[in-house]
C-alpha positions as CSV (number, residue, x, y, z in Angstrom):
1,X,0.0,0.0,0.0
2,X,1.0,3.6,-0.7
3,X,1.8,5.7,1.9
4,X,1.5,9.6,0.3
5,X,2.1,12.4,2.4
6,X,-1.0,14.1,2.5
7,X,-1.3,17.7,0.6
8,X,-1.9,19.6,4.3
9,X,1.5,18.4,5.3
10,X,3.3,19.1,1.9
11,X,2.2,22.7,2.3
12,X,3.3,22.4,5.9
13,X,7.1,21.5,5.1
14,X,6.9,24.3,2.2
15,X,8.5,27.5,3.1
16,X,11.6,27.2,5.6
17,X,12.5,24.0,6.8
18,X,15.1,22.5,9.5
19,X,16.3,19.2,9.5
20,X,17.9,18.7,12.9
21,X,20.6,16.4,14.6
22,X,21.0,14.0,11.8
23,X,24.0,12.5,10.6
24,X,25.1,13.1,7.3
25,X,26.5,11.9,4.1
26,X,27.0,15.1,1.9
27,X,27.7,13.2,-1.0
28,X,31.4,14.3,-1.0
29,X,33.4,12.4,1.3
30,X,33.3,9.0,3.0
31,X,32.9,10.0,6.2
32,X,29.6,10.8,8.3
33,X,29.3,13.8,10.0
34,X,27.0,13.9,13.1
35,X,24.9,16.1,15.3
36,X,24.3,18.0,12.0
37,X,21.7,20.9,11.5
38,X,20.2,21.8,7.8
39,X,18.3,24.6,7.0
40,X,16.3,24.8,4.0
41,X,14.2,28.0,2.4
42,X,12.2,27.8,-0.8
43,X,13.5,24.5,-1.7
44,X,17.1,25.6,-1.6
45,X,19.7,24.5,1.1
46,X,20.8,27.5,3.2
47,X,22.8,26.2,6.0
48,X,24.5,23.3,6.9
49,X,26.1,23.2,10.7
50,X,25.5,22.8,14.6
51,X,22.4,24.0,15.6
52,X,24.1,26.9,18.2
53,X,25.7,28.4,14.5
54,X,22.7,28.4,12.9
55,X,20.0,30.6,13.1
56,X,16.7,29.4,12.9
57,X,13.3,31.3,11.5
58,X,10.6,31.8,13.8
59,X,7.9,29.2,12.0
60,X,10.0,27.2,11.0
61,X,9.1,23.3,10.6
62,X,11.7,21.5,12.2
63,X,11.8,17.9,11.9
64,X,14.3,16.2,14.7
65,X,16.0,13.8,13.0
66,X,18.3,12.7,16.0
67,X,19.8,9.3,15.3
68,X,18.7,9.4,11.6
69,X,20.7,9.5,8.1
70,X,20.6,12.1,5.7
71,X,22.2,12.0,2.5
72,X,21.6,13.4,-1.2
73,X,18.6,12.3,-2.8
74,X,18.9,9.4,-5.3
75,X,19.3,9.7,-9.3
76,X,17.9,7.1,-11.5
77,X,19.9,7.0,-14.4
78,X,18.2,4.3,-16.4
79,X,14.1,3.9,-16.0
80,X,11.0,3.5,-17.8
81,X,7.7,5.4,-16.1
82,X,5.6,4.8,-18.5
83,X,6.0,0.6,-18.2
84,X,5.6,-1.3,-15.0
85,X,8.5,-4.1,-15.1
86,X,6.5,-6.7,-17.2
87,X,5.3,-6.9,-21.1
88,X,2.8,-5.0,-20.5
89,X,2.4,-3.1,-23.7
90,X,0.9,-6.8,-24.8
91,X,-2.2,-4.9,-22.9
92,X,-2.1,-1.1,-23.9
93,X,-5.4,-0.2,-22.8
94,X,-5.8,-2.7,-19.2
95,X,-4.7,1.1,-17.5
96,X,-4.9,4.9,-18.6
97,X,-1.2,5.9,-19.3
98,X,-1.8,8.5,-16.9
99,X,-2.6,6.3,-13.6
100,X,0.3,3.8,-14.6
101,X,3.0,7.0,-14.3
102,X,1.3,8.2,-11.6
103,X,2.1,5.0,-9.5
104,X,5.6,4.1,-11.4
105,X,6.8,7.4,-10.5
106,X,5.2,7.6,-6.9
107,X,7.0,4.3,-6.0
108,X,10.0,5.5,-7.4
109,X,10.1,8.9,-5.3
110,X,9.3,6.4,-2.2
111,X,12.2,4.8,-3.0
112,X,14.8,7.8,-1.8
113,X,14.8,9.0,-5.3
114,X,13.9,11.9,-6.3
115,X,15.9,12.6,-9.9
116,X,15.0,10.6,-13.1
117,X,16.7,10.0,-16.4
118,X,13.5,8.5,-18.6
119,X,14.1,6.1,-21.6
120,X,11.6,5.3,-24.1
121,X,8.3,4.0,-23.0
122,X,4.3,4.0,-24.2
123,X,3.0,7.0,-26.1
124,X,5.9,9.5,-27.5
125,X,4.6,12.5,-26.0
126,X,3.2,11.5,-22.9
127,X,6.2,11.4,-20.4
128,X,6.8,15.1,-21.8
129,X,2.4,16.0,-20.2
130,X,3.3,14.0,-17.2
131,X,6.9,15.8,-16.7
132,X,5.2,19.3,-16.0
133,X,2.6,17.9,-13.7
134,X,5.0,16.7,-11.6
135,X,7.3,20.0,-12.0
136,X,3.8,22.2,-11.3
137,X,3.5,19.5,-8.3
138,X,0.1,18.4,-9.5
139,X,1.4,15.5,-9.2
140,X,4.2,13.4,-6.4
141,X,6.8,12.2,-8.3
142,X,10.3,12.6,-9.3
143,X,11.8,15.6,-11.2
144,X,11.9,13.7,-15.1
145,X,14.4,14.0,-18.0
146,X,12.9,13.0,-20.6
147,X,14.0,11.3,-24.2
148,X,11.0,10.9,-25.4
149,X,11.1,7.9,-28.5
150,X,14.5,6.4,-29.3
151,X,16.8,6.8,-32.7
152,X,17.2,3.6,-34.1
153,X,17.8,1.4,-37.6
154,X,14.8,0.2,-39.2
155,X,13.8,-3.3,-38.0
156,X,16.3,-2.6,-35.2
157,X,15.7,-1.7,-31.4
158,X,11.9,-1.6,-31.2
159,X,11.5,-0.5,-34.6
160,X,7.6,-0.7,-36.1
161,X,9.3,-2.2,-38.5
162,X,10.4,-5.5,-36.5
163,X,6.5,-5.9,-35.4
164,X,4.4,-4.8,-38.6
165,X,4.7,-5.1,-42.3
166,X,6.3,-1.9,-43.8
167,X,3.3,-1.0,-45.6
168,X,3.2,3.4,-45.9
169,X,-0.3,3.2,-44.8
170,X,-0.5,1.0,-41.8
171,X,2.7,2.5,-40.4
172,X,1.7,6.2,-40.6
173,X,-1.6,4.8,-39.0
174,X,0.7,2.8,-35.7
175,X,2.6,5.7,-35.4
176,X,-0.7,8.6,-35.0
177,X,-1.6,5.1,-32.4
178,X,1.5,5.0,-30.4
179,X,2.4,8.6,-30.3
180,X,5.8,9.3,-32.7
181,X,7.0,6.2,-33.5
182,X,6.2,4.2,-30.7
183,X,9.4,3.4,-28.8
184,X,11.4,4.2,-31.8
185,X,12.0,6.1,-34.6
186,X,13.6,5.1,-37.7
187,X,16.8,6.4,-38.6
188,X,19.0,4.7,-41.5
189,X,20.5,8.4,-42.9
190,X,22.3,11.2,-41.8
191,X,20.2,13.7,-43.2
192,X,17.1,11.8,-41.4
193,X,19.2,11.7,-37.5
194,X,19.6,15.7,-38.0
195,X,16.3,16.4,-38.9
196,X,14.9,13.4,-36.4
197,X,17.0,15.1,-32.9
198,X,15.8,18.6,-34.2
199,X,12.6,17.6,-34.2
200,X,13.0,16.1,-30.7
201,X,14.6,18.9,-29.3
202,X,11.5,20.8,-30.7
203,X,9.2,18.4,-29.2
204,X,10.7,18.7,-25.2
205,X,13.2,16.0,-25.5
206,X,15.7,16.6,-22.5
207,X,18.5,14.3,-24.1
208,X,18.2,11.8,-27.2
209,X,17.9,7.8,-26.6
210,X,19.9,5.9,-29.4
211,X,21.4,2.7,-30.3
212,X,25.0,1.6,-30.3
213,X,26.4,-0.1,-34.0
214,X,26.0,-3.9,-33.5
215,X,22.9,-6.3,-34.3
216,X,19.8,-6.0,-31.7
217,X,20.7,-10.1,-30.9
218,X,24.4,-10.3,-31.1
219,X,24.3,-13.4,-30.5
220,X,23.0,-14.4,-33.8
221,X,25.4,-12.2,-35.8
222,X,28.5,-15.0,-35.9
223,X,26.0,-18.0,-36.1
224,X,25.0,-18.9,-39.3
225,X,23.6,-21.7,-38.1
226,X,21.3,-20.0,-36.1
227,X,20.5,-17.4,-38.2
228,X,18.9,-19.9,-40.9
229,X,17.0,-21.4,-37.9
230,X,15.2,-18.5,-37.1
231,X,14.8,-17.2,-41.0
232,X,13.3,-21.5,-40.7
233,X,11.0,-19.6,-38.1
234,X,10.1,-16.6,-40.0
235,X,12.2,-14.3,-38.8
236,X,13.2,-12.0,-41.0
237,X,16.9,-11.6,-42.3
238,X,16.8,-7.5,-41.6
239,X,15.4,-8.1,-38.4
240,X,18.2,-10.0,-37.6
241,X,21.0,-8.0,-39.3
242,X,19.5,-4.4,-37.9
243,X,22.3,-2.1,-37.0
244,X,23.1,1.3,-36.3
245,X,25.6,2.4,-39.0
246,X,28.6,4.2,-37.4
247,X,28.1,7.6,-39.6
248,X,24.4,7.6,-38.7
249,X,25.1,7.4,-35.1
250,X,28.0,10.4,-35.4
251,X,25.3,12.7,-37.6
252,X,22.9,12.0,-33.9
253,X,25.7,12.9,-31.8
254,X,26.9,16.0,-33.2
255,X,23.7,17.3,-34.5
256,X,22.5,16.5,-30.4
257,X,25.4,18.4,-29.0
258,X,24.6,21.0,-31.5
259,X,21.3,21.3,-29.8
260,X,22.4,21.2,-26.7
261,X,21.1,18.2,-25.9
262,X,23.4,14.9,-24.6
263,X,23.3,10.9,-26.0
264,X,22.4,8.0,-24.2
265,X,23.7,4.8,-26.7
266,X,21.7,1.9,-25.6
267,X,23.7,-1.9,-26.3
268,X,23.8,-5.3,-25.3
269,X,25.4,-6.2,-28.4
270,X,29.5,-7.1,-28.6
271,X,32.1,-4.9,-27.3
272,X,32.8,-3.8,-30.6
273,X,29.6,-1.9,-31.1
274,X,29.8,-0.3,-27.3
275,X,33.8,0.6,-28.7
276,X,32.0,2.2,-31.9
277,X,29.4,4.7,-29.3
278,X,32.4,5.3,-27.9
279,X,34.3,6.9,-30.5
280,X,31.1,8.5,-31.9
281,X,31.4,10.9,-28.9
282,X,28.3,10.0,-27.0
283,X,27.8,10.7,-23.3
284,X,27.1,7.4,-21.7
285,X,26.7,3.9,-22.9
286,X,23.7,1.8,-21.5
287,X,23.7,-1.8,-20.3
288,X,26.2,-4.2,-20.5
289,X,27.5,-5.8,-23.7
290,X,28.1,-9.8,-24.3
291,X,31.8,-10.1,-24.0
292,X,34.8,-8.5,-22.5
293,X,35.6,-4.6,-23.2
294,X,38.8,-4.2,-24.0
295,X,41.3,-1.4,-22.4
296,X,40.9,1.1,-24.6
297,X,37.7,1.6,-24.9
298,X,37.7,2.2,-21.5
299,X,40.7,4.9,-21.7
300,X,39.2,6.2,-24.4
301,X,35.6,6.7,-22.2
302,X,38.2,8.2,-19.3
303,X,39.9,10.6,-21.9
304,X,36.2,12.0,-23.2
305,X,34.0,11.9,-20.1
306,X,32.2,9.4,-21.3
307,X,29.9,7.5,-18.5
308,X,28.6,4.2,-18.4
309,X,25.3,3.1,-16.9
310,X,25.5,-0.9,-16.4
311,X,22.0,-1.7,-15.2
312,X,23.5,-5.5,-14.4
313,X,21.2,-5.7,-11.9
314,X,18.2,-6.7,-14.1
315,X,20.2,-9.6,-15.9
316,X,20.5,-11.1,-12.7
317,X,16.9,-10.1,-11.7
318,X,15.9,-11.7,-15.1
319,X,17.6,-14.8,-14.8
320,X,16.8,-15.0,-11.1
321,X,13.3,-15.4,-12.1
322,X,13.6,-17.9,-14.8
323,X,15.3,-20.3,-12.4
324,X,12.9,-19.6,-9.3
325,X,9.2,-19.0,-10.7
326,X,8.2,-18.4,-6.9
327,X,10.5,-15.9,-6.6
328,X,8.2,-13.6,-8.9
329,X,5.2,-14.2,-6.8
330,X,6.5,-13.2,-3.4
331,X,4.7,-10.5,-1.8
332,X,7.1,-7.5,-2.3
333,X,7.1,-7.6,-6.5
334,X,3.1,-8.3,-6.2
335,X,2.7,-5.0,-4.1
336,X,5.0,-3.2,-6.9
337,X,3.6,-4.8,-10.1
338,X,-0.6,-4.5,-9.7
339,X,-2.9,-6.8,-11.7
340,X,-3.3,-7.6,-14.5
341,X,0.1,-6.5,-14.8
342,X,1.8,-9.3,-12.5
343,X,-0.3,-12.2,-14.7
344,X,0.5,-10.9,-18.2
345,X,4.3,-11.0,-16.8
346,X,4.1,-14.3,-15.0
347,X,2.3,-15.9,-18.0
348,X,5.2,-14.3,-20.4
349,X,8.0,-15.9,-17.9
350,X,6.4,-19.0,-18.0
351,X,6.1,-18.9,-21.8
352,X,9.7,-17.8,-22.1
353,X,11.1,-20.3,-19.4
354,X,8.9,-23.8,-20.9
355,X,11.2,-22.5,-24.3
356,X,14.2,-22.1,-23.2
357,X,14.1,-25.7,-21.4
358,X,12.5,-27.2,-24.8
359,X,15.0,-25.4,-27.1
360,X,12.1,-23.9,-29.2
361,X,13.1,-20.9,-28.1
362,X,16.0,-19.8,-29.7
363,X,16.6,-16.0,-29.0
364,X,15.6,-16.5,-25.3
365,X,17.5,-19.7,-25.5
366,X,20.9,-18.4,-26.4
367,X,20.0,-15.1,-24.1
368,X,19.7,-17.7,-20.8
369,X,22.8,-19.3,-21.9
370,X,25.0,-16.0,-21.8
371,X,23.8,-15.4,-18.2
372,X,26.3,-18.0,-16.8
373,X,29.2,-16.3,-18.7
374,X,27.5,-12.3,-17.7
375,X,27.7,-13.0,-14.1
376,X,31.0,-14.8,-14.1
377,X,33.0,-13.2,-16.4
378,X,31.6,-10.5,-18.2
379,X,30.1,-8.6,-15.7
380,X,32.9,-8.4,-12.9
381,X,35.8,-7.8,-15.5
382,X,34.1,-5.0,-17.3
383,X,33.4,-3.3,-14.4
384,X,37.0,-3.8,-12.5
385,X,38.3,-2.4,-15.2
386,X,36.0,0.4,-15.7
387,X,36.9,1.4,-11.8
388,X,40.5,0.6,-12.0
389,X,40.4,2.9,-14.9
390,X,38.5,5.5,-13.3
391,X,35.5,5.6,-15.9
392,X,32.7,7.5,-14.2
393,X,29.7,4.4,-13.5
394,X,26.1,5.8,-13.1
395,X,23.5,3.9,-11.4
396,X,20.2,3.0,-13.2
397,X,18.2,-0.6,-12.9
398,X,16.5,-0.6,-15.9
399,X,13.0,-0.4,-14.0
400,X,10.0,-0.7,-15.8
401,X,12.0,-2.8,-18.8
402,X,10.5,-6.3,-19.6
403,X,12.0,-8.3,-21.7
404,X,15.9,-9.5,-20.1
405,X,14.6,-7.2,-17.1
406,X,11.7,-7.5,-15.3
407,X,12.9,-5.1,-12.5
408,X,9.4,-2.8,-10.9
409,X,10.1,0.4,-10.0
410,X,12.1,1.3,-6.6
411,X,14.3,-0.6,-6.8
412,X,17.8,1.1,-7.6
413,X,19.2,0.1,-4.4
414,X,20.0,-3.1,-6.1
415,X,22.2,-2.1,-8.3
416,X,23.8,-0.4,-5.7
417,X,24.2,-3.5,-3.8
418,X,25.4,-5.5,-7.0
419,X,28.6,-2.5,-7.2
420,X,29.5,-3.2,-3.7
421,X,29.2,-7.1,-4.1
422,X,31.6,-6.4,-6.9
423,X,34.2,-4.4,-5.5
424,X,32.9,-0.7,-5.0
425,X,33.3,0.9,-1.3
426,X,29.6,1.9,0.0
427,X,30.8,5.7,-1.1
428,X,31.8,4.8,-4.2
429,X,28.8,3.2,-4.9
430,X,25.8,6.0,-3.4
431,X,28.0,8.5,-6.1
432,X,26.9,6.4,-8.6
433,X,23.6,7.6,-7.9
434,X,24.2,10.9,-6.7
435,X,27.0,13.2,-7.9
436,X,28.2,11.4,-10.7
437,X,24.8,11.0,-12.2
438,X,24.1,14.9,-11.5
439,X,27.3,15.6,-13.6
440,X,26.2,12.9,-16.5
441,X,22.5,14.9,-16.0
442,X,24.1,18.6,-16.5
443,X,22.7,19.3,-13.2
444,X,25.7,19.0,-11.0
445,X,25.1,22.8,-9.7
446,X,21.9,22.3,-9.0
447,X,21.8,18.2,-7.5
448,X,24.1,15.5,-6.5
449,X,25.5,16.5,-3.0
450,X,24.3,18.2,0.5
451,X,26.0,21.5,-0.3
452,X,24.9,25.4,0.7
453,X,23.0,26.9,-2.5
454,X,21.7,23.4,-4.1
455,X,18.1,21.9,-4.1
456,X,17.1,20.6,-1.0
457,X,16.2,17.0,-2.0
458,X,17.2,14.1,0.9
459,X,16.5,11.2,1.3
460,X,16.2,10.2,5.6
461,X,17.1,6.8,6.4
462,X,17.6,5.0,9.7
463,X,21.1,4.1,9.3
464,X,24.1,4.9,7.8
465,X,24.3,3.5,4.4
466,X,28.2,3.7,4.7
467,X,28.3,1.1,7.1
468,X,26.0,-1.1,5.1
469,X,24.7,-0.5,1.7
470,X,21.5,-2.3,2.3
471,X,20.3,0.4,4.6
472,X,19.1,2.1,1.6
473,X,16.3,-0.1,2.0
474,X,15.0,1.7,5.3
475,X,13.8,4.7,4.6
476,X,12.4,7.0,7.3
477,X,10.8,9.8,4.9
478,X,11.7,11.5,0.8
479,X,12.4,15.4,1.2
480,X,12.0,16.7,-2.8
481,X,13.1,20.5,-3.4
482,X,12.3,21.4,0.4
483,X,9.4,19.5,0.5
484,X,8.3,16.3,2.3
485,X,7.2,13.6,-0.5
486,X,6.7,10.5,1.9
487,X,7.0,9.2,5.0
488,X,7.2,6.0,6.3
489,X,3.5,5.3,8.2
């Protein structure tokens, strides 16, 4: 059940408020401060100190936070609003777009955080509606950047194309249906990415979703074997052989930056596509490719401030579930994924799960067998090196995504946890989702750390998640821009 804080106690925590006594991670070094005062006016932090060197406002509301943790409020780098963890687009009218935001972003902001990067999802142009009704707090939710539909080759990364026969008339007829192009547009020219991010930028897109170079199943792309299998199946040979083309993807990145606006390269195709985003300049790769980067790729990532968002998490979330079926009906993921939503996804995992043990299945197939290799070897290397090498690492879970996902929404802590199982220090890992996604967000003025002129968004816990990043998990209350979002009971 949700908890919302009600509208007479928003109001209430508007104007000037004081956090009191807490302990504090700022954000910008590993150690906790206690006994620490915060004072907040308008949404902006004003001073940070003992109580005896502060002065306090007469009216004030003080919340005595004696024994509690404060630190930044979280970024999502990596999420999907408008989709709830499962296929549910199989079902596009079981809920009003607007309701299903609504509750994906309210049990996001429960979650500690308060800052979203938003991929692709549902209509085109919704997100951008739903964006200023949070920002006019009509809404509870997290402060959203927005893509709005992704650039991508036709029959490629959730091109119409892959779904629908190319016919003029029935596409122009899905795409007035879906909103743009649905999750994607097509993009196979130069001339059509300028003219596609311009368009964007024109639209409200905060930053531009792409693809990296590299077929959608790289699997399949070395396997002639398999590929005459599924052409066997009816698959179709451009489906298969869809890939960004490295000029295309250079036209999006410069014609983006030219507009102001940064790249997000989505790929879990081989290194050699992620090396190929890379070198086209964009700002941060998503998800993890199928094989071992090698070292320069990561130096060059270093040398251009380039960031990578991993989202490992829901790999091992997705193959979690495909081993343990109960696991997806335990009470916690039945409480974040709402009927009919949790029966269209448990009927889709059982569908994909009875093919992967019979072998019809042959995408799903092959994508269970690279899980064994992911979380031995691909996985831990990539991302030892990418720390080793200093590459900035931005947290995001994928929430929302079906498919290889399945992750509902608030849960980002467990990628957190997943960086610390794999070598990060607690600090290392709550940057991830605080100031090094404000810097990959532009917003690093404004977001990112407890600092004296930045946004007053905190999340209160009940311990320290230095000691144990787990404690992420206990949340006392969500403070957005000065405001109190939620609170536990």
């Amino acid at each position: 059940m949700l908890h919302e804080v009600s509208p007479e106690n928003r109001r209430k925590s508007a104007g000037v408020l004081v956090l009191k006594g807490a302990k504090v991670v700022d954000g910008l070094s590993d150690s906790l401060k206690d006994g620490v005062t915060i004072t907040v006016e308008d949404g902006i932090i004003t001073g940070i100190g003992k109580e005896d060197e502060l002065t306090i406002p007469p009216g004030a509301n003080v919340l005595n936070l004696s024994g509690k943790t404060v630190m930044p409020g979280l970024i999502d780098s990596h999420l999907h609003l408008s989709q709830s963890g499962v296929d549910d687009f199989v079902k596009p009218y079981a809920e009003k777009m607007e309701a299903k935001l609504k509750r994906n972003a309210y049990l996001t902001l429960k979650s500690g955080v308060t800052t979203v990067r938003n991929m692709p999802g549902g209509t085109g142009k919704a997100i951008y509606k739903f964006r200023e009704k949070v920002k006019q707090e009509k809404v509870l939710g997290p402060r959203i950047l927005a893509s709005g539909p992704a650039l991508a080759p036709s029959y490629g990364y959730f091109s119409l194309k892959r779904f629908f026969p190319p016919n003029p008339f029935v596409m122009s007829l899905l795409s007035r249906i879906f909103g743009a192009h649905g999750l994607a547009i097509d993009v196979d020219s130069q001339e059509k990415a300028r003219e596609t991010v311009k368009e964007l930028k024109k639209e409200g897109a905060d930053f531009i979703k792409t693809v990296t170079p590299g077929a959608h199943m790289p699997f399949v792309e070395k396997d002639e074997k398999l590929k005459e299998e599924l052409q066997k199946k009816g698959m179709k040979l451009e489906t298969i052989e869809a890939s960004m083309q490295p000029e295309v993807l250079e036209a999006i990145v410069e014609e983006a930056h030219n507009e102001g606006l940064k790249v997000a390269a989505h790929t879990i195709c081989w290194p050699k596509g992620f090396k190929e985003a890379v070198t086209a300049g964009v700002d941060s790769v998503e998800h993890t490719p199928l094989g071992v980067i090698d070292d320069e790729t990561f130096d060059l990532m270093k040398s251009k401030n380039i960031y990578w968002t991993p989202t490992a998490y829901c790999y091992y979330n997705w193959s979690d579930f495909i081993d343990n079926p109960e696991q997806y009906d335990n009470e916690e993921i039945r409480e974040l994924i709402p009927e009919p939503f949790h029966a269209i996804g448990k009927k889709s995992l059982e569908q994909v799960r009875e093919g992967i043990k019979s072998g019809e299945d042959l995408i799903w197939g092959n994508f269970y067998a690279e899980m064994k290799p992911f979380k031995e070897s691909y996985f831990p290397k990539n991302f030892k090196n990418a720390v080793e090498k200093g590459v900035k690492i931005v947290a995001g879970v994928d929430a929302g995504a079906s498919g290889a996902g399945y992750v509902p929404h608030g849960q980002l802590s467990k990628e957190l946890e997943l960086f610390v199982e794999h070598g990060m220090s607690e600090f290392e890992a709550i940057k991830t989702a605080t100031i090094n996604a404000a810097e990959l967000l532009g917003l690093e003025k404004e977001l990112g750390s407890i600092e004296i002129g930045k946004t007053a968004d905190f999340v209160v816990l009940e311990s320290s998640p230095l000691e144990d990043i787990s404690n992420l998990n206990n949340i006392n209350c969500v403070i957005k821009g000065g405001i109190l979002a939620y609170q536990k009971d």
